[in-house]
N, CA, C, O and CB atoms as a CASP TS submission, in Angstrom:
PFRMAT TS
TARGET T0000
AUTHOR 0000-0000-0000
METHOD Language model
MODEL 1
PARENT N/A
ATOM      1  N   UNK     1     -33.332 -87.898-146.498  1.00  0.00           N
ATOM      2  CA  UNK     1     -33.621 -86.546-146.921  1.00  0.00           C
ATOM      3  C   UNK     1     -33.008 -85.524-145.945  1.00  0.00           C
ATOM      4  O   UNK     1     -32.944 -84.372-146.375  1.00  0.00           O
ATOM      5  CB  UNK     1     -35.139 -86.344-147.034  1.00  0.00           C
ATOM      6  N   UNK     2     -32.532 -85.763-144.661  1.00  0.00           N
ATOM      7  CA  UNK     2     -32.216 -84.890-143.803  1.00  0.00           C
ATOM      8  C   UNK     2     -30.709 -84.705-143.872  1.00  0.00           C
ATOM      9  O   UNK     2     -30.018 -83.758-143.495  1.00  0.00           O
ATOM     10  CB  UNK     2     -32.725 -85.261-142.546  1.00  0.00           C
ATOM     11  N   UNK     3     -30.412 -85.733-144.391  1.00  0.00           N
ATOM     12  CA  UNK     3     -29.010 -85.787-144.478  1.00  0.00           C
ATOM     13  C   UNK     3     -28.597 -84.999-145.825  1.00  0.00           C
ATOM     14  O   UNK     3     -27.653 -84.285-146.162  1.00  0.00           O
ATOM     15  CB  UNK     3     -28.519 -87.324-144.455  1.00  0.00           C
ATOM     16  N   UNK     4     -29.483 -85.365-146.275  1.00  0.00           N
ATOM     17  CA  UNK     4     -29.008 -84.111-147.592  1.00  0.00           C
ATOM     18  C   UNK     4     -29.308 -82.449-147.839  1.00  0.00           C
ATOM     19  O   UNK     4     -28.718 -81.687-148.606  1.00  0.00           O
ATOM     20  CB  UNK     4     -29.671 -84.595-148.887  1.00  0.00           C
ATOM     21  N   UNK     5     -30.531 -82.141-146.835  1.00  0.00           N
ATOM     22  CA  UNK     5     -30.189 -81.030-146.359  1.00  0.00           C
ATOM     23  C   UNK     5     -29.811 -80.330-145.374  1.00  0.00           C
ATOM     24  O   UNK     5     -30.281 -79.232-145.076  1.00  0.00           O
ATOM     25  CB  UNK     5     -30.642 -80.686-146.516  1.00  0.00           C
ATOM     26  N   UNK     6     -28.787 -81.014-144.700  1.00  0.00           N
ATOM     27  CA  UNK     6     -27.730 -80.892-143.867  1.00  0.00           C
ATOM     28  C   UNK     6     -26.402 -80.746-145.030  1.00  0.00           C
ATOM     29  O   UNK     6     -25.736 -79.733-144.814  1.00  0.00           O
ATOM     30  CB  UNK     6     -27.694 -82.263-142.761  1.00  0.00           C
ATOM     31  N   UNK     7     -26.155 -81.170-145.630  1.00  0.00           N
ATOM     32  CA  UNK     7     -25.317 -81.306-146.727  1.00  0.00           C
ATOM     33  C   UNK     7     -24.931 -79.936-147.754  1.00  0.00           C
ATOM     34  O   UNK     7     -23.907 -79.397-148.173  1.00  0.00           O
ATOM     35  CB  UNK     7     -26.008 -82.380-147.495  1.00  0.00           C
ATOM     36  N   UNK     8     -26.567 -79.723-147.886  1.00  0.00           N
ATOM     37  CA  UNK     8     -26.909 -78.422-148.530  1.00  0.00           C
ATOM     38  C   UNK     8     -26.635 -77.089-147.537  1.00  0.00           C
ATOM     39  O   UNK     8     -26.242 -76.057-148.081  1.00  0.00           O
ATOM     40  CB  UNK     8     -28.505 -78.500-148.960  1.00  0.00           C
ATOM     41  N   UNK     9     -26.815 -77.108-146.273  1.00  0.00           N
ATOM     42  CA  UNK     9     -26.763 -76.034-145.222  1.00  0.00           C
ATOM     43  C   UNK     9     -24.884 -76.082-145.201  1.00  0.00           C
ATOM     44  O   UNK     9     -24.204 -75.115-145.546  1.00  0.00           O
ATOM     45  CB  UNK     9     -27.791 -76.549-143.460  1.00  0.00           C
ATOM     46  N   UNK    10     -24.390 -77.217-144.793  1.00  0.00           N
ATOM     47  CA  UNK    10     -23.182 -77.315-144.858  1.00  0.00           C
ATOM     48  C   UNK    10     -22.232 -76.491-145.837  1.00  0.00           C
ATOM     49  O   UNK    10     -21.371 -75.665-145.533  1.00  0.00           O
ATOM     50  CB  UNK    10     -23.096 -78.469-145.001  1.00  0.00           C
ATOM     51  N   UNK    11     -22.624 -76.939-147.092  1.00  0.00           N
ATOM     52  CA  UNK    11     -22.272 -76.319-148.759  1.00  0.00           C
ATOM     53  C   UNK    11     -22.426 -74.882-148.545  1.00  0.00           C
ATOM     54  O   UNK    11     -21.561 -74.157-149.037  1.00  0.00           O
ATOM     55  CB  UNK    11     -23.461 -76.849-150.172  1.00  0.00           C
ATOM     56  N   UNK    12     -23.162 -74.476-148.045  1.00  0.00           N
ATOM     57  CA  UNK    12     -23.933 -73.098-148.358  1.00  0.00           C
ATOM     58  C   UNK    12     -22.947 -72.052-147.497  1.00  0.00           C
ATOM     59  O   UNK    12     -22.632 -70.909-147.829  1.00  0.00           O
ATOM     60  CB  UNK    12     -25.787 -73.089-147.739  1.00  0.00           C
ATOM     61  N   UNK    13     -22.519 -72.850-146.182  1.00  0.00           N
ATOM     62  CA  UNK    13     -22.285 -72.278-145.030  1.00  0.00           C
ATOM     63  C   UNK    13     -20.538 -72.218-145.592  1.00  0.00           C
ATOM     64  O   UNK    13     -19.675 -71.653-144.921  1.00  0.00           O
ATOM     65  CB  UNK    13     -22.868 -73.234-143.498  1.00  0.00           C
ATOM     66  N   UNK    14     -20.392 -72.569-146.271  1.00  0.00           N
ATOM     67  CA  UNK    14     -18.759 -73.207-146.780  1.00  0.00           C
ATOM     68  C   UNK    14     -18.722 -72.500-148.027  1.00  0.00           C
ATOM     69  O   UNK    14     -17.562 -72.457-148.437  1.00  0.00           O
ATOM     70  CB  UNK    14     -18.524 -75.128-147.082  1.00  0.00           C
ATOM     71  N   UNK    15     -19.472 -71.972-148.733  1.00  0.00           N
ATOM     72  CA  UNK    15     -19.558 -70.991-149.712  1.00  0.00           C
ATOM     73  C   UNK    15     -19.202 -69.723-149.519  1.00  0.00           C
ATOM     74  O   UNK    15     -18.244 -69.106-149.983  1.00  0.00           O
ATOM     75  CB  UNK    15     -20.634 -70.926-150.106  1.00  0.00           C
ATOM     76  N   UNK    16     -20.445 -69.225-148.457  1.00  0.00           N
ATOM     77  CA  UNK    16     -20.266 -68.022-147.579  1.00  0.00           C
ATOM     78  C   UNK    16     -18.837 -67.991-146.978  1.00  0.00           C
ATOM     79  O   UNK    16     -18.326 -66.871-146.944  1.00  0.00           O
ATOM     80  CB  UNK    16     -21.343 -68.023-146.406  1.00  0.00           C
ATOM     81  N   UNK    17     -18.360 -68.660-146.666  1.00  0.00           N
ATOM     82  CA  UNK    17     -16.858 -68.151-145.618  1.00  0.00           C
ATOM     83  C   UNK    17     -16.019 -67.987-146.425  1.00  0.00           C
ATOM     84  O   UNK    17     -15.226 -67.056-146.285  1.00  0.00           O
ATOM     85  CB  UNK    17     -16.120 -69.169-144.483  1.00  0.00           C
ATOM     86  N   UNK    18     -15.928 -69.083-147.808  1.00  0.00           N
ATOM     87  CA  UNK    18     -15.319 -69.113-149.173  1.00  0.00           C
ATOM     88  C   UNK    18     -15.125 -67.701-149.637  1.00  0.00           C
ATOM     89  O   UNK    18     -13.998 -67.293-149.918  1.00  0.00           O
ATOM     90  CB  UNK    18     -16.209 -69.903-150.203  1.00  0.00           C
ATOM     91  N   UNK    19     -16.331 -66.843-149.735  1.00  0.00           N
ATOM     92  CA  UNK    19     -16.429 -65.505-150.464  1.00  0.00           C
ATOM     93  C   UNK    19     -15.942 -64.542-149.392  1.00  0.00           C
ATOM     94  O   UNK    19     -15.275 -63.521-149.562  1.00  0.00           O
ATOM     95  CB  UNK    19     -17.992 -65.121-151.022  1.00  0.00           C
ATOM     96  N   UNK    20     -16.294 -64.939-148.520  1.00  0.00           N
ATOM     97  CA  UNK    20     -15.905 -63.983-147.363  1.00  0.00           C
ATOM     98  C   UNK    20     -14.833 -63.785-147.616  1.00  0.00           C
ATOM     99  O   UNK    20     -14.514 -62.614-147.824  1.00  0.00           O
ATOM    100  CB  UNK    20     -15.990 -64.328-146.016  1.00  0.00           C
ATOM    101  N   UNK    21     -13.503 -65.169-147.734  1.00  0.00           N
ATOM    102  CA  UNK    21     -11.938 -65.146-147.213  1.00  0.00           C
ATOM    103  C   UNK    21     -11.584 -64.169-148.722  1.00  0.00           C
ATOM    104  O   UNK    21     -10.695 -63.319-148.692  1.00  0.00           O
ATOM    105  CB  UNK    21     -10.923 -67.144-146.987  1.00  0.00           C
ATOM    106  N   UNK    22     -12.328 -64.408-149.873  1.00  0.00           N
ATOM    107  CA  UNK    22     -11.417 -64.019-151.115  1.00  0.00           C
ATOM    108  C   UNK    22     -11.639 -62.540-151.009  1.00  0.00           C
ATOM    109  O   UNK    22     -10.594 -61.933-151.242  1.00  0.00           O
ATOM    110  CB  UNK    22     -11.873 -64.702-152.715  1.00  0.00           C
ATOM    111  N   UNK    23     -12.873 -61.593-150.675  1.00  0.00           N
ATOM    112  CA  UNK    23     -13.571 -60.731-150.631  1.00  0.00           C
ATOM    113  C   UNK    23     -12.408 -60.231-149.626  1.00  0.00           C
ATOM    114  O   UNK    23     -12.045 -59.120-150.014  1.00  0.00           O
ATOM    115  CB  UNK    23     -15.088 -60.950-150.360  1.00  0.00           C
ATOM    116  N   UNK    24     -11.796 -60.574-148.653  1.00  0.00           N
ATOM    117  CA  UNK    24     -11.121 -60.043-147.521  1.00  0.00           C
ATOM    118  C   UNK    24      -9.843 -59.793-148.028  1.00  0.00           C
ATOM    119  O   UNK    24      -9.288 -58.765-147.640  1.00  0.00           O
ATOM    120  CB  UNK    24     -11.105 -60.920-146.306  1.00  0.00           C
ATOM    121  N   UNK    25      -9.155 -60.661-148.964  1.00  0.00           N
ATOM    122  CA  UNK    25      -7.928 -60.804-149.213  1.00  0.00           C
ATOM    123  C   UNK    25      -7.711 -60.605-150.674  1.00  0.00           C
ATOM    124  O   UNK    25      -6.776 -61.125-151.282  1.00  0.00           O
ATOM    125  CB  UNK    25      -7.499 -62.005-148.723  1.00  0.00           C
ATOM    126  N   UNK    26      -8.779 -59.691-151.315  1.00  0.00           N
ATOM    127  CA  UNK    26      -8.761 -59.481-152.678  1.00  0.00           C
ATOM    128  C   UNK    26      -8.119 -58.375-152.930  1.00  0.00           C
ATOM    129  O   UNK    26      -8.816 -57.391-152.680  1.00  0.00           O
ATOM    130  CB  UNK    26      -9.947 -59.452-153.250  1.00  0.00           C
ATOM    131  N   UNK    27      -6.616 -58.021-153.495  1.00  0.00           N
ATOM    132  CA  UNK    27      -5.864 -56.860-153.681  1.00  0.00           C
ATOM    133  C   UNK    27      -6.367 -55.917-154.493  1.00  0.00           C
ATOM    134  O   UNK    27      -5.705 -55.900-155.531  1.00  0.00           O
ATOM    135  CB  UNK    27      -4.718 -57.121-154.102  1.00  0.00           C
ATOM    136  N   UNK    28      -7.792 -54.611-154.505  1.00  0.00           N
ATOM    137  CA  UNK    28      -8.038 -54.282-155.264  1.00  0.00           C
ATOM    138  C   UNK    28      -7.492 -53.017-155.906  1.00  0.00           C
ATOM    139  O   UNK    28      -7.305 -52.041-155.179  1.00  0.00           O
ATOM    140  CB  UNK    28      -8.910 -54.446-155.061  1.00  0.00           C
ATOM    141  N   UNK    29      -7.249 -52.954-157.072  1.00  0.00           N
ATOM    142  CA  UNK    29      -6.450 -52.085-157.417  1.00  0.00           C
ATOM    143  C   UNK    29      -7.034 -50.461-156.925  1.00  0.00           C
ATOM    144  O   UNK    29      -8.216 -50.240-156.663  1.00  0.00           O
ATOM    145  CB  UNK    29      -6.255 -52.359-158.932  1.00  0.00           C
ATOM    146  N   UNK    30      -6.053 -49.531-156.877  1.00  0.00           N
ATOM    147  CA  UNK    30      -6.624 -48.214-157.404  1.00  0.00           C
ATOM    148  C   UNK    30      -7.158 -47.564-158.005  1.00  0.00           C
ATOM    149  O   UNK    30      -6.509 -47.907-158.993  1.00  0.00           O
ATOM    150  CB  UNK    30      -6.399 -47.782-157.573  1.00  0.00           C
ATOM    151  N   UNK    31      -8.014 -46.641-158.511  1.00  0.00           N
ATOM    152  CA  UNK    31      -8.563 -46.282-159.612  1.00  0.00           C
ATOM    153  C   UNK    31      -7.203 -45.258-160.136  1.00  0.00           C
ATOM    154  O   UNK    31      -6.599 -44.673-159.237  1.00  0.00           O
ATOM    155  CB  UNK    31     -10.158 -45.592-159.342  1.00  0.00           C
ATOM    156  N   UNK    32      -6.713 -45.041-161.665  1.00  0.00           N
ATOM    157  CA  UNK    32      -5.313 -44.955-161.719  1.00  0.00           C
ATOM    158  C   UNK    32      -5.674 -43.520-162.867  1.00  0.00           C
ATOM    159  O   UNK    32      -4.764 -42.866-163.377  1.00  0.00           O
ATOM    160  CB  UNK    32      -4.309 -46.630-162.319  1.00  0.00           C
ATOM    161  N   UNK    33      -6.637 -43.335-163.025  1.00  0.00           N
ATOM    162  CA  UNK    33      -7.435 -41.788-164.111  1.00  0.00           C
ATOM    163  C   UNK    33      -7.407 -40.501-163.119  1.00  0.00           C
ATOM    164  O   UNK    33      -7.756 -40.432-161.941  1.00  0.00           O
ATOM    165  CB  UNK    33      -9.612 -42.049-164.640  1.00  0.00           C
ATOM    166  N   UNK    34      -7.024 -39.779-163.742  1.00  0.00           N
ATOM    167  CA  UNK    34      -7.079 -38.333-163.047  1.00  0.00           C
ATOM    168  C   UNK    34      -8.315 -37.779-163.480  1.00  0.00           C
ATOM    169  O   UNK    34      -9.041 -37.969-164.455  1.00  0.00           O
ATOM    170  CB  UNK    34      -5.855 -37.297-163.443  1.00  0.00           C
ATOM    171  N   UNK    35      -8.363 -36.800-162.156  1.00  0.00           N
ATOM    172  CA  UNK    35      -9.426 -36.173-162.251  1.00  0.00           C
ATOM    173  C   UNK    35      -9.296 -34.890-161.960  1.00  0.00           C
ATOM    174  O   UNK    35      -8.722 -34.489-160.948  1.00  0.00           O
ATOM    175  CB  UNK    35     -10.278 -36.684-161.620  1.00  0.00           C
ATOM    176  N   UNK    36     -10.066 -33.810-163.235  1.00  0.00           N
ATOM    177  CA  UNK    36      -9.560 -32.168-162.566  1.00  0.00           C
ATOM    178  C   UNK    36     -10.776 -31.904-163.096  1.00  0.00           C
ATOM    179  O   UNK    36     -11.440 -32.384-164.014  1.00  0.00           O
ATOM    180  CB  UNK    36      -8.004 -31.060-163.140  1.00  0.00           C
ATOM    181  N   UNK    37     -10.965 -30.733-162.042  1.00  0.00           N
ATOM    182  CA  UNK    37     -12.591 -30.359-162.198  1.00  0.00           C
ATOM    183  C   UNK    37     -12.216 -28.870-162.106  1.00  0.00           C
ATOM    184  O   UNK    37     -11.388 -28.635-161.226  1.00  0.00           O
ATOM    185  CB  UNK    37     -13.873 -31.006-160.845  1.00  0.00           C
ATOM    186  N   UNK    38     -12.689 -27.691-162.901  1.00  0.00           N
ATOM    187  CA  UNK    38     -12.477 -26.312-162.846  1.00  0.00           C
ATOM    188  C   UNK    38     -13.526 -25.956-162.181  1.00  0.00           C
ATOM    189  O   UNK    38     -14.579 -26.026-162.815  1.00  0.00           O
ATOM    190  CB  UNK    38     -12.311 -25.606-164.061  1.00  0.00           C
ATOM    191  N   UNK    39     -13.590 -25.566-161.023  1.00  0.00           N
ATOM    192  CA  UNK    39     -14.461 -24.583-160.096  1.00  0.00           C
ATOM    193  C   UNK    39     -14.128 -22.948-160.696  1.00  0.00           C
ATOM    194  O   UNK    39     -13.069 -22.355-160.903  1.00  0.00           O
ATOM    195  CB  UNK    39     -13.909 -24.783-158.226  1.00  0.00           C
ATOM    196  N   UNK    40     -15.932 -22.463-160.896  1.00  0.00           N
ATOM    197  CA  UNK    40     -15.382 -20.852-161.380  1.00  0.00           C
ATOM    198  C   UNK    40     -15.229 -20.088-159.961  1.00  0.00           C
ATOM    199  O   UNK    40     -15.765 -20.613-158.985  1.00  0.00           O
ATOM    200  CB  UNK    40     -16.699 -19.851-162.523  1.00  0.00           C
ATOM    201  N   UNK    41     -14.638 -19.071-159.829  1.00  0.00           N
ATOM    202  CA  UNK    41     -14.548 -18.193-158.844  1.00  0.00           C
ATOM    203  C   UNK    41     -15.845 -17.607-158.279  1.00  0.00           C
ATOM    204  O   UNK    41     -15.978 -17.462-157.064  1.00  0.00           O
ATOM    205  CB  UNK    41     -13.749 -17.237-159.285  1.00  0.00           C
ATOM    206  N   UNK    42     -16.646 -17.324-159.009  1.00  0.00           N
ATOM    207  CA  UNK    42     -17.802 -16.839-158.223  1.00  0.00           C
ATOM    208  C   UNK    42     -18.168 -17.942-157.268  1.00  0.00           C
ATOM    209  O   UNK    42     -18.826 -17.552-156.303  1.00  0.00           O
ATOM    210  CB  UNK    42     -19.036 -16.444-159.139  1.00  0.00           C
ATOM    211  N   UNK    43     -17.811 -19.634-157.320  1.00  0.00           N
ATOM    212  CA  UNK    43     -18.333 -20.392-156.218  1.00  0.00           C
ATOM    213  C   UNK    43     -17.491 -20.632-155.286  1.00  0.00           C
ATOM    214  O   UNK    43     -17.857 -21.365-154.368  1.00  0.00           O
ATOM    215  CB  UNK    43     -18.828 -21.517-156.541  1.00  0.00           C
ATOM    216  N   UNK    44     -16.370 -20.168-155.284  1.00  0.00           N
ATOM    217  CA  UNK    44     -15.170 -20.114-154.057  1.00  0.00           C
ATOM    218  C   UNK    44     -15.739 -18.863-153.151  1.00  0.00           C
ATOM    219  O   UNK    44     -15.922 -17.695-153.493  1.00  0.00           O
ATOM    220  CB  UNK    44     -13.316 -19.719-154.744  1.00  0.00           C
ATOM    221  N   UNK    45     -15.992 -19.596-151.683  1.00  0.00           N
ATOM    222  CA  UNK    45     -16.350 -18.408-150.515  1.00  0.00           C
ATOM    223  C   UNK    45     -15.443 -16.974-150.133  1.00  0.00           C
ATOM    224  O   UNK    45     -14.300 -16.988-149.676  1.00  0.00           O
ATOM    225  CB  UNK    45     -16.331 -19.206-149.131  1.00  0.00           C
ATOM    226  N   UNK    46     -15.845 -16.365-150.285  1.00  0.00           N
ATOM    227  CA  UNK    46     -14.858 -15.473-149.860  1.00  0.00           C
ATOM    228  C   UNK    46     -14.554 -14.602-148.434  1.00  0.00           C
ATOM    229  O   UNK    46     -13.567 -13.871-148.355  1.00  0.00           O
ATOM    230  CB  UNK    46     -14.986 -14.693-150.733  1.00  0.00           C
TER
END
């Protein structure tokens, strides 16, 4: 029984570094939508 949750800690620990490496090296794109927002003049400081 110890050996198998050693096995399980092992797995777990090998999962985690797993997600880690893809999470690190995952090319995520840009968000590629424009955005325009009209501010009225009365809220520009003057």
């Amino acid at each position: 029984m110890q050996k198998f949750g050693l096995f399980l800690v092992v797995l777990l620990v090998g999962a985690l570094l797993a997600g880690g490496v893809f999470l690190l090296t995952w090319d995520i794109p840009a968000p590629s939508s424009k955005v325009e927002k009209v501010i009225p003049n009365d809220r520009i400081a003057k």
